[in-house]
N, CA, C and O atoms as a GROMACS GRO file, in nm:
protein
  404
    1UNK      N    1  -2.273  -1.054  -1.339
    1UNK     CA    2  -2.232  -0.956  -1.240
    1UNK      C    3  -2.167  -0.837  -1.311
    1UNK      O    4  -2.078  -0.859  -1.393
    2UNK      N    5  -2.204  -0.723  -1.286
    2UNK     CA    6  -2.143  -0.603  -1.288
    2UNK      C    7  -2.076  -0.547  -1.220
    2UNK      O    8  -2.093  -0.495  -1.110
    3UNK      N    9  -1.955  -0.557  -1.315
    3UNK     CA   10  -1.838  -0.494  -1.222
    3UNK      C   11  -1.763  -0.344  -1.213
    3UNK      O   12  -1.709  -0.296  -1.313
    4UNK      N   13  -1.765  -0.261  -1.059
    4UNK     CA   14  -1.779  -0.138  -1.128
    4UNK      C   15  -1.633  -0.075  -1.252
    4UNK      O   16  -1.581  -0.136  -1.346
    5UNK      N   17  -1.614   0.021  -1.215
    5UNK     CA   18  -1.507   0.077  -1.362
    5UNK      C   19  -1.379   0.040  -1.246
    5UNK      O   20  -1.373   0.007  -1.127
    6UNK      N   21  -1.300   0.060  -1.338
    6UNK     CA   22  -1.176  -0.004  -1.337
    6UNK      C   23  -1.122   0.154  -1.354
    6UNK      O   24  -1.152   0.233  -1.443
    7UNK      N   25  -1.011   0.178  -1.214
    7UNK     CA   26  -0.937   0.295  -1.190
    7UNK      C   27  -0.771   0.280  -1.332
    7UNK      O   28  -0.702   0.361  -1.393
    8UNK      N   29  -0.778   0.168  -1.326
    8UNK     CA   30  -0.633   0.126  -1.413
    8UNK      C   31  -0.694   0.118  -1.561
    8UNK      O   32  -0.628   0.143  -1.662
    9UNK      N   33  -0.820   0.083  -1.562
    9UNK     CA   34  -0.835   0.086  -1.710
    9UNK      C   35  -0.789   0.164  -1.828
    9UNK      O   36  -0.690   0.225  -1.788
   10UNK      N   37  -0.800   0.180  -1.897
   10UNK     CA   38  -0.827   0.321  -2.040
   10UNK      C   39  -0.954   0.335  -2.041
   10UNK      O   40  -1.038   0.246  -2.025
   11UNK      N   41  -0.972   0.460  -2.061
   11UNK     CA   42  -0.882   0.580  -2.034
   11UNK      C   43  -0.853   0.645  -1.963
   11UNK      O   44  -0.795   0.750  -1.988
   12UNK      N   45  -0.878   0.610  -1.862
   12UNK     CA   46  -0.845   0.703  -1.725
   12UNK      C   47  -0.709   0.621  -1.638
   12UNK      O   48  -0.689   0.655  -1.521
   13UNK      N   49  -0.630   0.523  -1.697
   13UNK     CA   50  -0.525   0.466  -1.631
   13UNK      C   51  -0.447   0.604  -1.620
   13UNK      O   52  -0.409   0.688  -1.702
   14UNK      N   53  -0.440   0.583  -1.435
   14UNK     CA   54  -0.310   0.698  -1.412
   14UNK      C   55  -0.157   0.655  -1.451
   14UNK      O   56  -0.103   0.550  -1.486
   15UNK      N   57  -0.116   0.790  -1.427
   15UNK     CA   58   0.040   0.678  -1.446
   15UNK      C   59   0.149   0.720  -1.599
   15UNK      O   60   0.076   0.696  -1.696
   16UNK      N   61   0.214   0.743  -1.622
   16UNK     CA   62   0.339   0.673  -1.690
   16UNK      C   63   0.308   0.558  -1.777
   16UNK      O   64   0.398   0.481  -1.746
   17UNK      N   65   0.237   0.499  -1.865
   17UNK     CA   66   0.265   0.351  -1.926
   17UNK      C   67   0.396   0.298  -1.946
   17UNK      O   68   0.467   0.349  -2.032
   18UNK      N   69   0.437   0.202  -1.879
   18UNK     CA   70   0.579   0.144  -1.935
   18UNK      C   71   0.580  -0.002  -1.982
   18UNK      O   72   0.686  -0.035  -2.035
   19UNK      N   73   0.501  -0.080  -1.975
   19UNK     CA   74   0.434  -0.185  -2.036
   19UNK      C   75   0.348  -0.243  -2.034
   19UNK      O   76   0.290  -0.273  -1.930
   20UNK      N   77   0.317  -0.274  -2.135
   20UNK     CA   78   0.161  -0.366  -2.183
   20UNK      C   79   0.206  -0.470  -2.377
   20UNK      O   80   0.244  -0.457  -2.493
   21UNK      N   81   0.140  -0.597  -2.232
   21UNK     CA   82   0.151  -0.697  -2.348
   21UNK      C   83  -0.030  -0.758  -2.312
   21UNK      O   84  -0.117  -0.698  -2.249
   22UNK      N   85  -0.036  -0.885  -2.375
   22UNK     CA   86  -0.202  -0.889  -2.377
   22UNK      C   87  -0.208  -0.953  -2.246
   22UNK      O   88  -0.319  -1.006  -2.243
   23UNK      N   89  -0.121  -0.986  -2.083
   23UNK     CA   90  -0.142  -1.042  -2.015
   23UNK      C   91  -0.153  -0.922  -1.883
   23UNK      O   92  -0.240  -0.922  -1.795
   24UNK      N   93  -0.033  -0.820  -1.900
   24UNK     CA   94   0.029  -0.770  -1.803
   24UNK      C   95   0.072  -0.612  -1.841
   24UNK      O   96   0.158  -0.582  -1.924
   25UNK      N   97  -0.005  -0.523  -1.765
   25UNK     CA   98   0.054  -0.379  -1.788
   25UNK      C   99   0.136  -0.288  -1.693
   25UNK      O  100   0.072  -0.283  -1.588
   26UNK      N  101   0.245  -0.218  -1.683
   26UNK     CA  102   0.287  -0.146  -1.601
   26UNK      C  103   0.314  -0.024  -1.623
   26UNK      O  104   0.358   0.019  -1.730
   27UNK      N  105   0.289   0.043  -1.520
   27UNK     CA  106   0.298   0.248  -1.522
   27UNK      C  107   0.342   0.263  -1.360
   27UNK      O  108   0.340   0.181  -1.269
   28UNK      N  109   0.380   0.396  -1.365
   28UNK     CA  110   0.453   0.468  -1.290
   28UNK      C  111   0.358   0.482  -1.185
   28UNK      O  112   0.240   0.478  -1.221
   29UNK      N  113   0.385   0.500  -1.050
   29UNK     CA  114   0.272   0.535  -0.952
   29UNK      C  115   0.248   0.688  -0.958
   29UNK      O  116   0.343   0.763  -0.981
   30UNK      N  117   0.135   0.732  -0.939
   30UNK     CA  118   0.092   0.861  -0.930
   30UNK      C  119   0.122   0.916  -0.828
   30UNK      O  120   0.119   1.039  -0.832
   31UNK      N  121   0.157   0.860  -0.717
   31UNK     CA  122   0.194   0.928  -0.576
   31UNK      C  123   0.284   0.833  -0.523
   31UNK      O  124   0.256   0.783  -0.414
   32UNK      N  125   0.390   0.798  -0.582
   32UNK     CA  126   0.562   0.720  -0.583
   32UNK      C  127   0.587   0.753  -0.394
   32UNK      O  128   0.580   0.853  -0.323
   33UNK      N  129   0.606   0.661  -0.378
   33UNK     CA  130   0.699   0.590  -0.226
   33UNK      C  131   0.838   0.595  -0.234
   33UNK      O  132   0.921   0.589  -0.144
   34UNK      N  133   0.855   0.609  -0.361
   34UNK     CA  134   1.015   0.546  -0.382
   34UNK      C  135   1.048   0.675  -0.474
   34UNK      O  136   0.978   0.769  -0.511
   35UNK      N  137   1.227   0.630  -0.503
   35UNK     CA  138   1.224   0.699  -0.629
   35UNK      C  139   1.193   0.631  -0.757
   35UNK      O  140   1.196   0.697  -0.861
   36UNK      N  141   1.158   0.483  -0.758
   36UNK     CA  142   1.112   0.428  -0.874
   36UNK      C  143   0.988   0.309  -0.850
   36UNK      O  144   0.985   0.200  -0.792
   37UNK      N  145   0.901   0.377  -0.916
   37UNK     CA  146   0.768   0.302  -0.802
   37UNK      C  147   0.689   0.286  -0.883
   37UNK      O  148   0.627   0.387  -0.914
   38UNK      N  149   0.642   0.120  -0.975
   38UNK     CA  150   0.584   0.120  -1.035
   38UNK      C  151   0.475  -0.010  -1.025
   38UNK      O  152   0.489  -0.116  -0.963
   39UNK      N  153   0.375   0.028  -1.095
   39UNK     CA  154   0.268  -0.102  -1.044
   39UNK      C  155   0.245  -0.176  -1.188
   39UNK      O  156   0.223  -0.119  -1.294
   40UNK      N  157   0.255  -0.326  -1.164
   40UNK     CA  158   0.204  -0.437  -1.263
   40UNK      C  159   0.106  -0.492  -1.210
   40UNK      O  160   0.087  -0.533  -1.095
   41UNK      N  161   0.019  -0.488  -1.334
   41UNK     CA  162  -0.114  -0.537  -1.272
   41UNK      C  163  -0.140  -0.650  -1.404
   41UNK      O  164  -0.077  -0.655  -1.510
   42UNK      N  165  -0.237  -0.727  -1.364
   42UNK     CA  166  -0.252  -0.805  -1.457
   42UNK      C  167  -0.358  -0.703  -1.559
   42UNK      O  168  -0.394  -0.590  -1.525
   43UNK      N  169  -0.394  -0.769  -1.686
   43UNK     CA  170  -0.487  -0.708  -1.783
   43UNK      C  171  -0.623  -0.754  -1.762
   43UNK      O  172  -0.718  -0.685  -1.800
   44UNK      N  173  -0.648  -0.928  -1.671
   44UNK     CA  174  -0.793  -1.008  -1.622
   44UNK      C  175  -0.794  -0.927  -1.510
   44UNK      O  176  -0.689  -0.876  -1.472
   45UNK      N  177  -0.897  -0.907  -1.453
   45UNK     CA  178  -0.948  -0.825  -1.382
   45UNK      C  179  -0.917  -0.933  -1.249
   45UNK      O  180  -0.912  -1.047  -1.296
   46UNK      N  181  -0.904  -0.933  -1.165
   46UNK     CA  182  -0.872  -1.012  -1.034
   46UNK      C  183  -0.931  -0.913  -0.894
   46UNK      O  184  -0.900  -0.797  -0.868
   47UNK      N  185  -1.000  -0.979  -0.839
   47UNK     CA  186  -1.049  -0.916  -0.692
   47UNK      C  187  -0.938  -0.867  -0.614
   47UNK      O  188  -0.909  -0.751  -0.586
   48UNK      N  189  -0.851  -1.035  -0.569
   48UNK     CA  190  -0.725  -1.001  -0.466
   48UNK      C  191  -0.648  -1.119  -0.534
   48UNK      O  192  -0.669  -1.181  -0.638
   49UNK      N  193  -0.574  -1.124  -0.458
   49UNK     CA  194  -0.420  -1.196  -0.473
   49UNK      C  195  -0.529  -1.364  -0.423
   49UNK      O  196  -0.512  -1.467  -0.488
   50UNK      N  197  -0.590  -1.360  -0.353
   50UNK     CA  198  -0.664  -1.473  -0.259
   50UNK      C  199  -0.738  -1.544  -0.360
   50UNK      O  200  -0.747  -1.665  -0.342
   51UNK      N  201  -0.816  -1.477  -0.501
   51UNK     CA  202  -0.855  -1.528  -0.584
   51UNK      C  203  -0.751  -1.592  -0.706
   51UNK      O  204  -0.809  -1.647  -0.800
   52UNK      N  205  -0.643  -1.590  -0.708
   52UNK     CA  206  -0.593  -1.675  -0.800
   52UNK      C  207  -0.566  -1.862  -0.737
   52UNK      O  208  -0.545  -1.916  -0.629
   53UNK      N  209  -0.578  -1.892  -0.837
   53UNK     CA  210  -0.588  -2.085  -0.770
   53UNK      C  211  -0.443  -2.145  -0.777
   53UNK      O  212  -0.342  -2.075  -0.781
   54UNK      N  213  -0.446  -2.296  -0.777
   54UNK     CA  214  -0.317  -2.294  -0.772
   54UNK      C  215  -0.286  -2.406  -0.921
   54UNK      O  216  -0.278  -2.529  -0.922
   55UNK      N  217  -0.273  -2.308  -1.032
   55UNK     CA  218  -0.296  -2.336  -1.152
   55UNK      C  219  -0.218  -2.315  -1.259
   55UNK      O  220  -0.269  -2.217  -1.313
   56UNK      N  221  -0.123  -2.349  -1.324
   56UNK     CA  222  -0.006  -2.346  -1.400
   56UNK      C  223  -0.034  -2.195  -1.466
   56UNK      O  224   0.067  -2.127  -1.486
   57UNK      N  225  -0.113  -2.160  -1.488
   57UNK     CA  226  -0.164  -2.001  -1.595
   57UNK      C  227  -0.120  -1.912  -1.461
   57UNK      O  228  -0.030  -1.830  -1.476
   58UNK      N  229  -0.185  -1.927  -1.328
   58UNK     CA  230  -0.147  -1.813  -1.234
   58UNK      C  231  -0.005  -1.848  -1.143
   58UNK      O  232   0.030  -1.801  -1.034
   59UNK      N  233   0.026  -1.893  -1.182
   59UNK     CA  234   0.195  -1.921  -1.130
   59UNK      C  235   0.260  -1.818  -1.234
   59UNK      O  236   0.316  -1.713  -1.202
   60UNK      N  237   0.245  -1.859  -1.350
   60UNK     CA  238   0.314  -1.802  -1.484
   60UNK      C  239   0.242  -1.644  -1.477
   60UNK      O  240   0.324  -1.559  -1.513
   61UNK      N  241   0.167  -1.612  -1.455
   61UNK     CA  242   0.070  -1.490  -1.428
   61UNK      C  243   0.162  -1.365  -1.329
   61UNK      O  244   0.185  -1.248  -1.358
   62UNK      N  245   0.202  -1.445  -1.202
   62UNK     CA  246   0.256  -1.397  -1.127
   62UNK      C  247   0.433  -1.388  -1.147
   62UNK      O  248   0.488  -1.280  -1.126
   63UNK      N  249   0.503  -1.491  -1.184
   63UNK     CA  250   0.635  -1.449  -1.284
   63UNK      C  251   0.636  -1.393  -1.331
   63UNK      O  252   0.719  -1.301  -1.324
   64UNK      N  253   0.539  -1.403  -1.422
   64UNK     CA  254   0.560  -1.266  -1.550
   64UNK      C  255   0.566  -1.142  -1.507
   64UNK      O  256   0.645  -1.066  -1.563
   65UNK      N  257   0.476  -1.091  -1.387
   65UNK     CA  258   0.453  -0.967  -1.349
   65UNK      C  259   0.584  -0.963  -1.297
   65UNK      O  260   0.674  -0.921  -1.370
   66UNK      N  261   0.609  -1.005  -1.171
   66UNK     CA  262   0.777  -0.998  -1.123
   66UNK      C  263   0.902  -1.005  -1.243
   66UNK      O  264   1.000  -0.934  -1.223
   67UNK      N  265   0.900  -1.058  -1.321
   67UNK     CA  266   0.970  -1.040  -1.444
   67UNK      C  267   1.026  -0.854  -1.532
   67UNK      O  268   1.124  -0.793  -1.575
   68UNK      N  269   0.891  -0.842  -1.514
   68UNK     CA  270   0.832  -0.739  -1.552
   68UNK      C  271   0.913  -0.639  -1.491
   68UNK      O  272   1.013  -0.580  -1.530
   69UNK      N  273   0.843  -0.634  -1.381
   69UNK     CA  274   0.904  -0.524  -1.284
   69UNK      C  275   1.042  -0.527  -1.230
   69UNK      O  276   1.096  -0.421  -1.197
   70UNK      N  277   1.108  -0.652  -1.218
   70UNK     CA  278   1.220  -0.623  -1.226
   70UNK      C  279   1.327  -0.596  -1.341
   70UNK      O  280   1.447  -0.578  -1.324
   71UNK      N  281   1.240  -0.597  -1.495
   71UNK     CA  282   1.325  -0.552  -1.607
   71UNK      C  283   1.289  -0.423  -1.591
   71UNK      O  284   1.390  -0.357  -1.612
   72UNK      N  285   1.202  -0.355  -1.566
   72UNK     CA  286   1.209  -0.208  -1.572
   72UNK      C  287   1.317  -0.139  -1.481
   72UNK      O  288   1.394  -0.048  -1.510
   73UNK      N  289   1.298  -0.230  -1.328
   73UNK     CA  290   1.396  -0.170  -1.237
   73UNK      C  291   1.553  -0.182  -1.307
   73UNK      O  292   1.630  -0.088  -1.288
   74UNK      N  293   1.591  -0.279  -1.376
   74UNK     CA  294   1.704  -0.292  -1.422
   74UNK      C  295   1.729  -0.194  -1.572
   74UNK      O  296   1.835  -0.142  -1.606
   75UNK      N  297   1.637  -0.190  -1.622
   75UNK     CA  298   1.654  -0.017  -1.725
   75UNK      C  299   1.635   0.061  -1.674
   75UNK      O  300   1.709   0.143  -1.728
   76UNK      N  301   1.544   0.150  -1.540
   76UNK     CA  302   1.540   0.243  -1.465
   76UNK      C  303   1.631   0.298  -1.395
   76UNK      O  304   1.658   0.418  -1.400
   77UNK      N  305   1.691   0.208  -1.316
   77UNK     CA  306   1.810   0.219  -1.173
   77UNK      C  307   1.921   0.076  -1.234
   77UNK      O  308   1.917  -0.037  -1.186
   78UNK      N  309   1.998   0.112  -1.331
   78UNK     CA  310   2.087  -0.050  -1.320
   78UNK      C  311   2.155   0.002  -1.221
   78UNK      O  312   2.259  -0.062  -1.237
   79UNK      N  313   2.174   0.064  -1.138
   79UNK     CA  314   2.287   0.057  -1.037
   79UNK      C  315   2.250   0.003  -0.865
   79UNK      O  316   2.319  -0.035  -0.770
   80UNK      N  317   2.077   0.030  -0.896
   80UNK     CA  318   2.044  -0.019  -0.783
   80UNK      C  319   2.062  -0.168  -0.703
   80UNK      O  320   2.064  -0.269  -0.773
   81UNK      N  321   2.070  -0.177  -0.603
   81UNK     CA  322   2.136  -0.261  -0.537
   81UNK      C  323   2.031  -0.357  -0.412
   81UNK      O  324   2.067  -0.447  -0.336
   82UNK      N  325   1.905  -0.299  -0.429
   82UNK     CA  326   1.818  -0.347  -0.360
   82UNK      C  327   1.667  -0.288  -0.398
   82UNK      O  328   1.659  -0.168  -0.421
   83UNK      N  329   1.555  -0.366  -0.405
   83UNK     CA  330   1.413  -0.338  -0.447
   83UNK      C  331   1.321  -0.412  -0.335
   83UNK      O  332   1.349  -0.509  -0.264
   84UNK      N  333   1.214  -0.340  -0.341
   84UNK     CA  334   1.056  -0.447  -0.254
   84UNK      C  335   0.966  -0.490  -0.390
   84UNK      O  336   0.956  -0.426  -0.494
   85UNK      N  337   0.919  -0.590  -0.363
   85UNK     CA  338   0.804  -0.628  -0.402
   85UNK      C  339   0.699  -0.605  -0.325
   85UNK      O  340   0.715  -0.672  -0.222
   86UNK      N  341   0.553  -0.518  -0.319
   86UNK     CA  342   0.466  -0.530  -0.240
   86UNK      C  343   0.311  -0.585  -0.264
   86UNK      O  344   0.222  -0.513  -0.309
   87UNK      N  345   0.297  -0.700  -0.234
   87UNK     CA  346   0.143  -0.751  -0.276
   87UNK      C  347   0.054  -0.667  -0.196
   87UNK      O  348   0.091  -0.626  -0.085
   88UNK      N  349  -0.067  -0.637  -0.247
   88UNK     CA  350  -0.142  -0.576  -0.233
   88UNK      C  351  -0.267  -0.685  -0.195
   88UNK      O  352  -0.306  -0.752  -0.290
   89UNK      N  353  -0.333  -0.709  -0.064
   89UNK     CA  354  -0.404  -0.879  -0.025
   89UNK      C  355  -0.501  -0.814  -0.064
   89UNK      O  356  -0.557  -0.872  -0.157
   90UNK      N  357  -0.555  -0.705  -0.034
   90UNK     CA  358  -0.712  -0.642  -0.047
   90UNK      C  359  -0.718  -0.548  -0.119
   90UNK      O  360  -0.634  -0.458  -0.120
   91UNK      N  361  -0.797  -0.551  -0.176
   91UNK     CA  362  -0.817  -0.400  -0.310
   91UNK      C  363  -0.916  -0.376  -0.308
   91UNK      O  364  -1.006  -0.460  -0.310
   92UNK      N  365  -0.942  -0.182  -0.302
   92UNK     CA  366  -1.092  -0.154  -0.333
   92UNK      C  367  -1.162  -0.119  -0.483
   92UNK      O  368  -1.261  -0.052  -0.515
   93UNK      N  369  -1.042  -0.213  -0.573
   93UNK     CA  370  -1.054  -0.174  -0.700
   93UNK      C  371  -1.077  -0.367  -0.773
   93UNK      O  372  -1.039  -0.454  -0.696
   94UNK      N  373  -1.126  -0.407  -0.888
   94UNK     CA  374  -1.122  -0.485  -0.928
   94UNK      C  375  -0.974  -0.524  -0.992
   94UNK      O  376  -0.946  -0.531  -1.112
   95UNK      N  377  -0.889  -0.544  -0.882
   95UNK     CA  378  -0.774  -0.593  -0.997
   95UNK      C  379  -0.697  -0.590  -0.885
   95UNK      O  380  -0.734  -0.547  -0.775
   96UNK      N  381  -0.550  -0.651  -0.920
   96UNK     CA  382  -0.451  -0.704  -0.839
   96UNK      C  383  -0.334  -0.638  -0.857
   96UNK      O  384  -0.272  -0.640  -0.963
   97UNK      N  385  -0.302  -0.578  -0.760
   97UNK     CA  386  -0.194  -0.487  -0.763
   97UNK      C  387  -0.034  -0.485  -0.733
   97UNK      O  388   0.009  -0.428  -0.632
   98UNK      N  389   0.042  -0.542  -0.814
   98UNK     CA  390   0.178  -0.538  -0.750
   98UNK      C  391   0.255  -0.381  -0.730
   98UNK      O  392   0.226  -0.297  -0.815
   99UNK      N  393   0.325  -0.352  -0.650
   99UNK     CA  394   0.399  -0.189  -0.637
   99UNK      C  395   0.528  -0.250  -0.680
   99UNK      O  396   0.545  -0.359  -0.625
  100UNK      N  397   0.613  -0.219  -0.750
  100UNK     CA  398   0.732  -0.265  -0.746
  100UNK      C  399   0.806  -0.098  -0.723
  100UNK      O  400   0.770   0.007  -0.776
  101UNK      N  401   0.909  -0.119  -0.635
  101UNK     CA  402   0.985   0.058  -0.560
  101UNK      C  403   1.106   0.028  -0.568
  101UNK      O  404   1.193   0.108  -0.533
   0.00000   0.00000   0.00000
């Protein structure tokens, strides 16, 4: 199966880069909700949130990303006092999108 291009990929990932390890990357949103609005996505390409199983790798998959995003929020805003997490169920992109704001 061919899958089409990837909006998050390189080189055309929009965004700010603020991390990438070989599992999990995060950047700045291009059109921010918040004043600190950033998306972790995984680096495996994922349809939706509906395709991960219930499997010790995507438990740890999904920590990590929340991990993630809340160490940035805590070097970004340490004073902040409240954040959302927003899953993203459907995507018209190949990949799985967390917003962290």
């Amino acid at each position: 199966m061919i899958m089409a291009p990837c909006i998050f990929c390189p080189p055309g990932r929009p965004g700010k880069l603020l991390h990438e390890d070989d599992k999990v990357v995060a950047f700045e949103d291009i059109n921010p909700a918040a004043l600190r609005h950033y998306l972790v996505i995984p680096v495996e390409h994922i349809s939706t949130v509906r395709d991960l199983q219930r499997r010790k790798e995507d438990y740890t998959l999904v920590e990590d990303m929340l991990k993630i995003g809340q160490s940035l929020l805590q070097r970004d805003a340490p004073g902040a006092v409240e954040y959302r997490v927003f899953v993203q169920v459907w995507c018209m992109v190949d990949a799985l999108v967390y917003g962290t704001s």
